[in-house]
C-alpha positions as CSV (number, residue, x, y, z in Angstrom):
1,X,82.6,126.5,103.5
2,X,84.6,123.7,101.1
3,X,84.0,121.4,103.9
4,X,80.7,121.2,103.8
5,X,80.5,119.5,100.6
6,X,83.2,116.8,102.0
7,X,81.5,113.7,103.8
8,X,83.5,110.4,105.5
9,X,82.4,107.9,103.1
10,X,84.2,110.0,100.0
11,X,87.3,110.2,102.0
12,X,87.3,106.5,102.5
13,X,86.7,106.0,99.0
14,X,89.4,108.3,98.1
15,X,91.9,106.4,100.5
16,X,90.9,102.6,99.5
17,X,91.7,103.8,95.8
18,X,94.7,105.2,96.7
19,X,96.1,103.0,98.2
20,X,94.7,100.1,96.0
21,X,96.2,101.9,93.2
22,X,93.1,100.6,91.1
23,X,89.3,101.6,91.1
24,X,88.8,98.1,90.5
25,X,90.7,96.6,93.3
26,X,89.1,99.4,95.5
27,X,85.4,98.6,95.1
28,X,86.1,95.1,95.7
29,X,87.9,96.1,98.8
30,X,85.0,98.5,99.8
31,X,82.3,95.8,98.7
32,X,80.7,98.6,96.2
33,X,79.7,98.7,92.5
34,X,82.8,100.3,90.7
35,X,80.4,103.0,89.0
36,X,79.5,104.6,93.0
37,X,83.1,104.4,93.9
38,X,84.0,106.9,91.0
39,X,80.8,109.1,91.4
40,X,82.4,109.3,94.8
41,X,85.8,110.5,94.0
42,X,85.2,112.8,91.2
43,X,82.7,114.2,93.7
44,X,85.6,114.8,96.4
45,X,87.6,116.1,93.4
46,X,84.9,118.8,92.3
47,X,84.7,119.7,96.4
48,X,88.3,120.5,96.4
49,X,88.8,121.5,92.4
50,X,91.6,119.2,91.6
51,X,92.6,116.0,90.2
52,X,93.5,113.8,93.1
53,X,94.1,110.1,91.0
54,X,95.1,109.9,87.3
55,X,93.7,106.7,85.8
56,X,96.8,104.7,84.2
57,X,96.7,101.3,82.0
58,X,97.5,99.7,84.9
59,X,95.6,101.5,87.3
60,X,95.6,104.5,89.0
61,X,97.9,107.0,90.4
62,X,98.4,109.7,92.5
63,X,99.0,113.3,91.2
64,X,100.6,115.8,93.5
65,X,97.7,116.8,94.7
66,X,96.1,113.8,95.6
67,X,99.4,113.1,97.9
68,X,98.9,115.6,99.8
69,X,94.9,114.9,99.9
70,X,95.7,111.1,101.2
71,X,97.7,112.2,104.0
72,X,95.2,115.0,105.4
73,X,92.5,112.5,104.6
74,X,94.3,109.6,106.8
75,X,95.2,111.7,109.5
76,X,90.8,112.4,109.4
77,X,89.8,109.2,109.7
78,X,92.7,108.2,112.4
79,X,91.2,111.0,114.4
80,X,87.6,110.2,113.7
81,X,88.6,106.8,115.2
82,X,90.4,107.9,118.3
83,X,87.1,109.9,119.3
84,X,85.2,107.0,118.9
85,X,87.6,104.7,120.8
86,X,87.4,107.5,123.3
87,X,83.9,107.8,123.6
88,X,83.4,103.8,123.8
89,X,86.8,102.7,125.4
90,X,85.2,99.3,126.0
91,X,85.2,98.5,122.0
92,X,89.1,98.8,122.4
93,X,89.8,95.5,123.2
94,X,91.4,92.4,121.2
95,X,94.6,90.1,120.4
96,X,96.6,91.7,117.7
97,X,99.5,89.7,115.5
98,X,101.9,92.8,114.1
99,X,104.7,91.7,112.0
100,X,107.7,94.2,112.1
101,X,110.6,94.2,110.1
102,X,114.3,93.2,112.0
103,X,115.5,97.2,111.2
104,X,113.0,98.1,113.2
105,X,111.8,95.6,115.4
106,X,114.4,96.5,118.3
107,X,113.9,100.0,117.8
108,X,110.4,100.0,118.0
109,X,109.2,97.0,120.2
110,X,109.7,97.4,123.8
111,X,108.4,100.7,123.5
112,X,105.1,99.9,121.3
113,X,104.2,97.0,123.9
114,X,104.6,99.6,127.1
115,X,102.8,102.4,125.1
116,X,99.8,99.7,124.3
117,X,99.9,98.5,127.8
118,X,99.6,101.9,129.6
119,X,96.4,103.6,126.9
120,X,95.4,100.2,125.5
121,X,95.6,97.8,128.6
122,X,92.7,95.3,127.3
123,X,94.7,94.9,123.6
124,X,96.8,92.4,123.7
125,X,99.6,92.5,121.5
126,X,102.1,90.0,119.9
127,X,104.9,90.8,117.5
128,X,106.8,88.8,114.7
129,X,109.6,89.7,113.7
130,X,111.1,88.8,110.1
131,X,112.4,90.1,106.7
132,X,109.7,92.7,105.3
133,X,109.2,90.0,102.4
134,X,108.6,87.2,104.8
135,X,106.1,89.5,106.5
136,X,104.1,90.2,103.3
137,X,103.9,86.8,102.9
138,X,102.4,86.0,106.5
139,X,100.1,89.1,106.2
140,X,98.7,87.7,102.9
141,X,98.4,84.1,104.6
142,X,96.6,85.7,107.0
143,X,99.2,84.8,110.0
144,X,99.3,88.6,110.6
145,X,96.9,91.5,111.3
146,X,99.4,93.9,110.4
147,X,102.6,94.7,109.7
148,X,105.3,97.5,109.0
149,X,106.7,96.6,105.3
150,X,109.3,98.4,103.1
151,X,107.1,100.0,100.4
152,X,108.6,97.9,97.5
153,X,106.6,95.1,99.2
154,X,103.8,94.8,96.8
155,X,101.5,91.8,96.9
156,X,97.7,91.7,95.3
157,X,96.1,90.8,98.5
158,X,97.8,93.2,100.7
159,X,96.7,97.2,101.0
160,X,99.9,99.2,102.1
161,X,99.9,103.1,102.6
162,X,103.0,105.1,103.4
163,X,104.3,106.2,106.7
164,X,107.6,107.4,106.6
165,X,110.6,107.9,103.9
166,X,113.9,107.8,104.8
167,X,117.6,108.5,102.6
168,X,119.8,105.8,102.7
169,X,123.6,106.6,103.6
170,X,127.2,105.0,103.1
171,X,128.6,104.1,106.9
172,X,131.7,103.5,107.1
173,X,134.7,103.5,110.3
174,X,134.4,106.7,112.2
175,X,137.1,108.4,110.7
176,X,136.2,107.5,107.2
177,X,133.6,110.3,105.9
178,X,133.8,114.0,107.2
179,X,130.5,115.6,108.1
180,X,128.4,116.3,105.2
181,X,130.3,114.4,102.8
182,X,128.0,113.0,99.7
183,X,128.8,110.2,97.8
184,X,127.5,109.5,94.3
185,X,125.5,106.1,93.2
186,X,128.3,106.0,90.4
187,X,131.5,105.4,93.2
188,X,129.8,102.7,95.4
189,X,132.2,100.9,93.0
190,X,134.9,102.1,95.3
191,X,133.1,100.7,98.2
192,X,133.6,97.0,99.8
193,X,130.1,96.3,101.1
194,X,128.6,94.6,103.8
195,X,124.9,94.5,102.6
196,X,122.1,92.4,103.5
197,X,120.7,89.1,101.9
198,X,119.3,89.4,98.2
199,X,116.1,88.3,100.1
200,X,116.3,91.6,101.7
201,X,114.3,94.8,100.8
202,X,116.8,96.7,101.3
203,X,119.0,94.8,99.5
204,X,116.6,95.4,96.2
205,X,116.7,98.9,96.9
206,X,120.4,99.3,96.7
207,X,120.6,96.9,93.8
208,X,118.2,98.7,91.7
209,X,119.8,101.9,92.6
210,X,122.9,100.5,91.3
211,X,121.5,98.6,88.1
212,X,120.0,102.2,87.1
213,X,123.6,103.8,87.5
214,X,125.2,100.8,85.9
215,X,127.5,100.2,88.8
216,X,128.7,96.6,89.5
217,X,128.9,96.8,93.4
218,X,131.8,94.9,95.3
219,X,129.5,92.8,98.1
220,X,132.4,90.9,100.1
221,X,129.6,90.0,103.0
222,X,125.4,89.4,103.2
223,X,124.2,89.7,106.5
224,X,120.7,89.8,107.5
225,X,121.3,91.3,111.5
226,X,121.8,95.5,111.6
227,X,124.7,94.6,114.2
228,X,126.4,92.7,112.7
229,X,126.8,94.8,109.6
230,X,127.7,97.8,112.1
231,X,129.8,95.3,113.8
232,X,131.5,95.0,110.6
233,X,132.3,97.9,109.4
234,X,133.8,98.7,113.1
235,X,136.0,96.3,112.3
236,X,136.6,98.1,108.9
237,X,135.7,94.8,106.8
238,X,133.6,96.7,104.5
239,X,131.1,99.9,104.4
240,X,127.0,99.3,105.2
241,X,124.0,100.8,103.5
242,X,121.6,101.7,106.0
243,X,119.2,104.4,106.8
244,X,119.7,106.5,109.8
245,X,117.3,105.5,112.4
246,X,119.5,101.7,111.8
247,X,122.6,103.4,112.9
248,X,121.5,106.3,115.3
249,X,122.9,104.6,118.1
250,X,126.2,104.0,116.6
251,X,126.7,107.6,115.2
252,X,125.5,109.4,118.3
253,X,128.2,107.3,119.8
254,X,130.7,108.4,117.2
255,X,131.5,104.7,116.5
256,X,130.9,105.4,112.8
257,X,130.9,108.1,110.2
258,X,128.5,108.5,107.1
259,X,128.4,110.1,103.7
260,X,124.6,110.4,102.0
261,X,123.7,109.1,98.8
262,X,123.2,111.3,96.2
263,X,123.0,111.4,92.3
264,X,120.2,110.1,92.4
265,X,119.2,110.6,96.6
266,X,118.5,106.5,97.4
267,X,115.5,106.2,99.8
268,X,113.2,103.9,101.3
269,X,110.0,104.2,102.4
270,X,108.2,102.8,105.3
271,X,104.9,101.1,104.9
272,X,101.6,100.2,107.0
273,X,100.7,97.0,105.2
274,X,96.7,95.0,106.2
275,X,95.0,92.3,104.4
276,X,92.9,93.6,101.7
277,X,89.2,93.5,102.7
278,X,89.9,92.0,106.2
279,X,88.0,94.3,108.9
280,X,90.6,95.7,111.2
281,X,88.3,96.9,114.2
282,X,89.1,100.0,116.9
283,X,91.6,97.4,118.3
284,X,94.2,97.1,115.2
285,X,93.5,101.1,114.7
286,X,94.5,101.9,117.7
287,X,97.7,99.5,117.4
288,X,98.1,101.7,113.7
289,X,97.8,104.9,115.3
290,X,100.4,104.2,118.2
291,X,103.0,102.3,116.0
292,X,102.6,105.0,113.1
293,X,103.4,107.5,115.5
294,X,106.0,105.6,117.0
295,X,107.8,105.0,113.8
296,X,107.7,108.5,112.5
297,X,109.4,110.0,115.7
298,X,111.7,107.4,116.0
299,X,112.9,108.3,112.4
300,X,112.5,112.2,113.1
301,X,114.7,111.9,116.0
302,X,117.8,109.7,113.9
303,X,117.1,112.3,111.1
304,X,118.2,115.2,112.9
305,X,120.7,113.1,114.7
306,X,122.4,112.9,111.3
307,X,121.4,116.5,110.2
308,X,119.4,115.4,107.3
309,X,116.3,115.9,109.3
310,X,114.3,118.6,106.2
311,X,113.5,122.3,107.7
């Protein structure tokens, strides 16, 4: 069988490189000579006759099949963990500092804390809350274990690997955008916005979307709470960027209306961001695997709220 020719420790290798985006960075991650971290790879590569990185001048990369090779071979080792948490419960035990973003942080903490405290009762949890580039900071300081970033959060001492992407959408009054309206990147000209601080991620995201288009967008307000901007555009002082699983609530109220992005489709993607090198232990892996999960159903379930949830 291919499998047979697969072992753990190339899978790991694979994964630090990955998400390292460098062979170098990766062995000194893994604490290995560069030259047995390759030998590794291109042995995972010849098990499963493809090219899963392309070496770059600045790096490496990802082709298309090492994308889909990095999320089967996370969702191994995630497994491999929970059987060994499950056969040694008594190893899953700790105090764990998670940073999470202020999207997500009311979305997702109440219910993180209860799910720890019913399969995980001897973890004990605390959670920051703060701007994702405030929390790559702290994670890099080493204030955090953890935390949930936007992926444009890069820093050199932090390993991030993608959880979830999600489109971003134009949200206006309720009676402003029909169902399945689009709007193009070109008219958010046309738009008064209520965005979030140029500190923000998402605020990059929407101004390099913007840049690339050469649109000069109209921002009459900067506010960094997802209320507040909904608030707003309630009281029709402007439209919001957001992704759906911000304004789920609203919508499924029918407070609001929204009209996708499109030309090009904006997105942004959701991170799990740890110190590079730091050893996480069966207690932050477990906090990973529940928060990951967490996260990605939380976003399924605004997704097909808003009927952009993919077939």
């Amino acid at each position: 069988m291919l499998t047979d020719s697969i072992d753990i420790r190339q899978l790991r290798y694979f994964i630090a490189v990955a998400e390292a985006r460098s062979f170098t960075r990766a062995a000194q991650v893994l604490n290995v000579a560069q030259p047995a971290l390759s030998n590794q790879v291109r042995r995972l590569e010849e098990a499963l006759n493809c090219q899963l990185l392309r070496r770059t001048g600045r790096g490496a990369e990802l082709t298309a099949d090492g994308q889909l090779v990095l999320a089967r071979a996370q969702d191994v080792l995630a497994a491999m963990a929970r059987l060994r948490d499950g056969l040694r419960p008594e190893e899953t035990a700790g105090a764990i500092t998670l940073g999470l973003p202020m999207t997500v942080s009311p979305i997702l903490s109440h219910v993180l804390m209860s799910r720890i405290g019913e399969r995980a009762p001897r973890i004990s949890l605390r959670l920051a809350e703060g701007m994702s580039v405030f929390l790559a900071e702290w994670l890099a300081e080493g204030r955090l274990d953890a935390a949930i970033l936007f992926g444009n959060q890069h820093h050199p001492r932090i390993i991030a690997r993608p959880i979830t992407v999600e489109p971003l959408c134009l949200v206006g009054p309720r009676d402003a955008f029909p169902p399945g309206t689009e709007v193009p990147v070109a008219r958010l000209a046309d738009y008064p916005l209520i965005l979030p601080s140029r500190q923000n991620a998402l605020h990059q995201i929407i101004l390099q979307a913007a840049l690339v288009q050469g649109v000069d967008l109209t921002i009459r307000y900067e506010l960094d709470v997802v209320g507040e901007i909904l608030h707003g555009v309630l009281r029709r002082d402007g439209f919001a960027i957001l992704a759906p699983i911000a304004f789920a609530a609203a919508l499924e109220r029918d407070d609001i209306s929204f009209a996708r992005l499109v030309d090009p489709e904006v997105q942004r993607v959701w991170a799990w961001a740890e110190r590079a090198g730091a050893a996480g232990g069966a207690a932050l892996a477990r906090v990973r695997d529940m928060a990951v999960e967490l996260l990605q159903q939380r976003t399924r379930e605004s997704m097909t709220l808003a009927g952009l949830a993919k077939p």
